[in-house]
N, C-alpha and C positions, 0 to 999 in steps of 0.2 A: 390719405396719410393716417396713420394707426393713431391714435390716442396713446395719451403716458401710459395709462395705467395696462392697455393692450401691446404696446411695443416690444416686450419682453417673449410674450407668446408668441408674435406672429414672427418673432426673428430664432425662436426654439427650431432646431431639426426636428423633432415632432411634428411642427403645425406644416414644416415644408413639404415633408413628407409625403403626409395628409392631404393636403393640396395637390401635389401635383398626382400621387395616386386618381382623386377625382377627377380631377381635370381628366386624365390618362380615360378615364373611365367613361369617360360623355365623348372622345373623339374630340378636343377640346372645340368642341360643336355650343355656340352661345343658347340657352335654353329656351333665352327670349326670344334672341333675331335667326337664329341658326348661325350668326356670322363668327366668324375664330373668339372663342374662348381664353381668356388669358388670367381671370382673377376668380377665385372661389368665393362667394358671398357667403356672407351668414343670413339666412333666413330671418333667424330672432336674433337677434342683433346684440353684441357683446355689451356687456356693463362692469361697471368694478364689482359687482356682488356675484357675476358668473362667470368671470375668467378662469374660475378655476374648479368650472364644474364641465368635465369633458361630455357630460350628457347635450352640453350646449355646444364648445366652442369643435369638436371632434367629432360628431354626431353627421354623419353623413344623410342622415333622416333632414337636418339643417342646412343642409348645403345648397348652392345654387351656381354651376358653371354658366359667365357672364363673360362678356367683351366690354372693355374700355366705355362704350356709349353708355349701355345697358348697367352698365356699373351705377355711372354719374346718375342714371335716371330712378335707379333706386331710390338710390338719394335724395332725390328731389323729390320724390312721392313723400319721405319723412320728412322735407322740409315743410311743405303743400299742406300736411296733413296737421302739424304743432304750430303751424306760424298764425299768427294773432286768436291764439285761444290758449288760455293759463295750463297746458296738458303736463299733465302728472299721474304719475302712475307707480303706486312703491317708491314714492322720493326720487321717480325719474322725472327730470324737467326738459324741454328741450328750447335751444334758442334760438335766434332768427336763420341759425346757418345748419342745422341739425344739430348740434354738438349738442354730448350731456353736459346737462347742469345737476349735477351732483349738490344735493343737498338733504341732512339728516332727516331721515324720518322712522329711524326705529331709537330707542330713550331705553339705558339699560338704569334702570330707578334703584338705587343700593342706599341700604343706610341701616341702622339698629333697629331692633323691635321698638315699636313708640317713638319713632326718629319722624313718622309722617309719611312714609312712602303711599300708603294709600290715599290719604289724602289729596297728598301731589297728584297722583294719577286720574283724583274724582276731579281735580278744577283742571285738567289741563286737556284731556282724554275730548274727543268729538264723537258724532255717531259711528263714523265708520271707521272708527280705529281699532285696533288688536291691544286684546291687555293678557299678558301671559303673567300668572301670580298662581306659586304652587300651592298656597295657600286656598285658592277658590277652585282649580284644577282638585283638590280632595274635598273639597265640600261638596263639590259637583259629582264624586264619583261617589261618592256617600249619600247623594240624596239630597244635601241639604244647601240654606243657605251660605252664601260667602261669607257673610259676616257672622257666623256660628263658630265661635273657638271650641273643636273640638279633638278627642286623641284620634290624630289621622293615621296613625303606626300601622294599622291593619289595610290600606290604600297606598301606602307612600312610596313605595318601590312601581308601583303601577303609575302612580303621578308621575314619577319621576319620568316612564318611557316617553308617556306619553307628551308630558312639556320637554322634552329630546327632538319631537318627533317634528312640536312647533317650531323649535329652535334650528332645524331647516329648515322651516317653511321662510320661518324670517332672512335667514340668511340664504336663501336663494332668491328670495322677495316673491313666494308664488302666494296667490290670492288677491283677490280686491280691495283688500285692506287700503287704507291710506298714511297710517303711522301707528306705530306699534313701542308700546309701554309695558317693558318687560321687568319686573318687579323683585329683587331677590336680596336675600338675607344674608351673601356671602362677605364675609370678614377681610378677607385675603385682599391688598392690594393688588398684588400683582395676578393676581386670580382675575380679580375683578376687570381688568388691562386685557387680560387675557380674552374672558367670554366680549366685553366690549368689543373687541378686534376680530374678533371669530363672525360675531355678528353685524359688521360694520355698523354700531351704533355708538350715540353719544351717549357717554356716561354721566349720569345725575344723582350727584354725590349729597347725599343730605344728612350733616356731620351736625346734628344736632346733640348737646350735651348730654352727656349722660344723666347729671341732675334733672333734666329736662323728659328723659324720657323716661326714665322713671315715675315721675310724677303723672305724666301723660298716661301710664299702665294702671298706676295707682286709680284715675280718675276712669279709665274706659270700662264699663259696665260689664262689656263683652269679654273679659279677660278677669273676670270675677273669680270664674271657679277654677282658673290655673295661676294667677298674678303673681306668684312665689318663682313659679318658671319661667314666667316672659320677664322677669324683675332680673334672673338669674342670666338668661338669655341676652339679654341689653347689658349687662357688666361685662360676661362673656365677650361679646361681638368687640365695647369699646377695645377690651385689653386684647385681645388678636387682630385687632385692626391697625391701634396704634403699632403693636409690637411688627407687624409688619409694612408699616411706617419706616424702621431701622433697618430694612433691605437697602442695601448700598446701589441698588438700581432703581429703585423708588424714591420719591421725596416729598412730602405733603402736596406741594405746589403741581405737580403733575396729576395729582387727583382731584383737583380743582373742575 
């Protein structure tokens, strides 16, 4: 039986299509038993982060013409293989029946300059986790440390591809990563909703005062030789963030 979040594609005239093409294509000949064919498996097995990546769910490279038996036993080998060990993989969990257990493990960390986002990210972050911050992505392509405030202008279009390039890797969940703390300085709620949903991650909103963060740029050593701009930067972000607050499809509480 299809999962919710798969229900939708595998009742698409596309995926029917598709399917009975392969099928059509193997003599609906089972791959396992040789016995009748009747269902198309998915080799890499569908998740809510790649239903809507045809390189997975449409990829004939993925496919596997099966019979009814051969189906269930599939199955079983994912049961066999999760059942009594914590297996997680990209925030995949599985549970005593195979089904996913969908559970967050990418954190899109938003909030003002001096609001604490790096911070949050230093106490919460583990070994094997992903931290995408365009901020150290140009310190990195410059040479230098992360925590160097320096003029990135001459790297920042090259950052930018390149934190694109992560922001599929997250939202397809490829690598070994185990949770992933993506860091960004966008003002926009509904922006913010946006790259959240794009990347199926929880958003962590850290709506620290503006007095507050103020004083926090005032005191960081690191922010010495620009603190006129991140002082400007932090007024800035409050008044474009409140002010899209007053989107009649936004409301404080939903960015909670």
């Amino acid at each position: 039986m299809a999962r919710d979040f798969a229900r939708a594609f595998y009742d698409s005239p596309q995926w029917r299509k598709t399917s009975k093409a392969y099928l059509s294509s193997k003599n609906y000949i089972c791959e396992d038993c040789a016995g009748a064919a009747c269902i198309v498996h998915h080799i890499r097995h569908l998740t809510p982060w790649n239903i809507s990546d045809p390189d997975i769910t449409l990829n004939w490279d993925n496919f596997k013409a099966v019979c009814e038996k051969c189906h269930a036993e599939e199955h079983a080998k994912d049961i066999k293989a999760f059942t009594g060990q914590p297996a997680k993989l990209n925030g995949i969990s599985f549970d005593e029946n195979g089904d996913i257990i969908e559970s967050p493990n990418v954190f899109l960390v938003c909030g003002s300059p001096g609001s604490g986002k790096t911070t949050y990210v230093l106490r919460h972050k583990a070994q094997n986790d992903l931290v995408v911050d365009l901020d150290y992505i140009c310190a990195a392509l410059m040479g230098e440390s992360g925590g160097v405030r320096l003029d990135f202008r001459p790297v920042l279009q090259t950052a930018l591809e390149v934190r694109g390039l992560l922001y599929q890797c997250i939202q397809q969940r490829r690598g070994k990563w185990e949770r992933a703390f993506v860091v960004t300085a966008t003002a926009d709620a509904l922006e913010l909703r946006r790259i959240a949903q794009e990347l199926g991650a929880e958003l962590v909103l850290l709506d620290t005062p503006l007095k507050e963060c103020l004083e926090r740029i005032r005191n960081d050593p690191q922010r010495n030789r620009s603190r006129r701009k991140f002082e400007r930067l932090a007024i800035e972000w409050h008044e474009k963030y409140n002010q899209s607050l007053k989107n009649p499809i936004i409301s404080p509480h939903q960015m909670k």
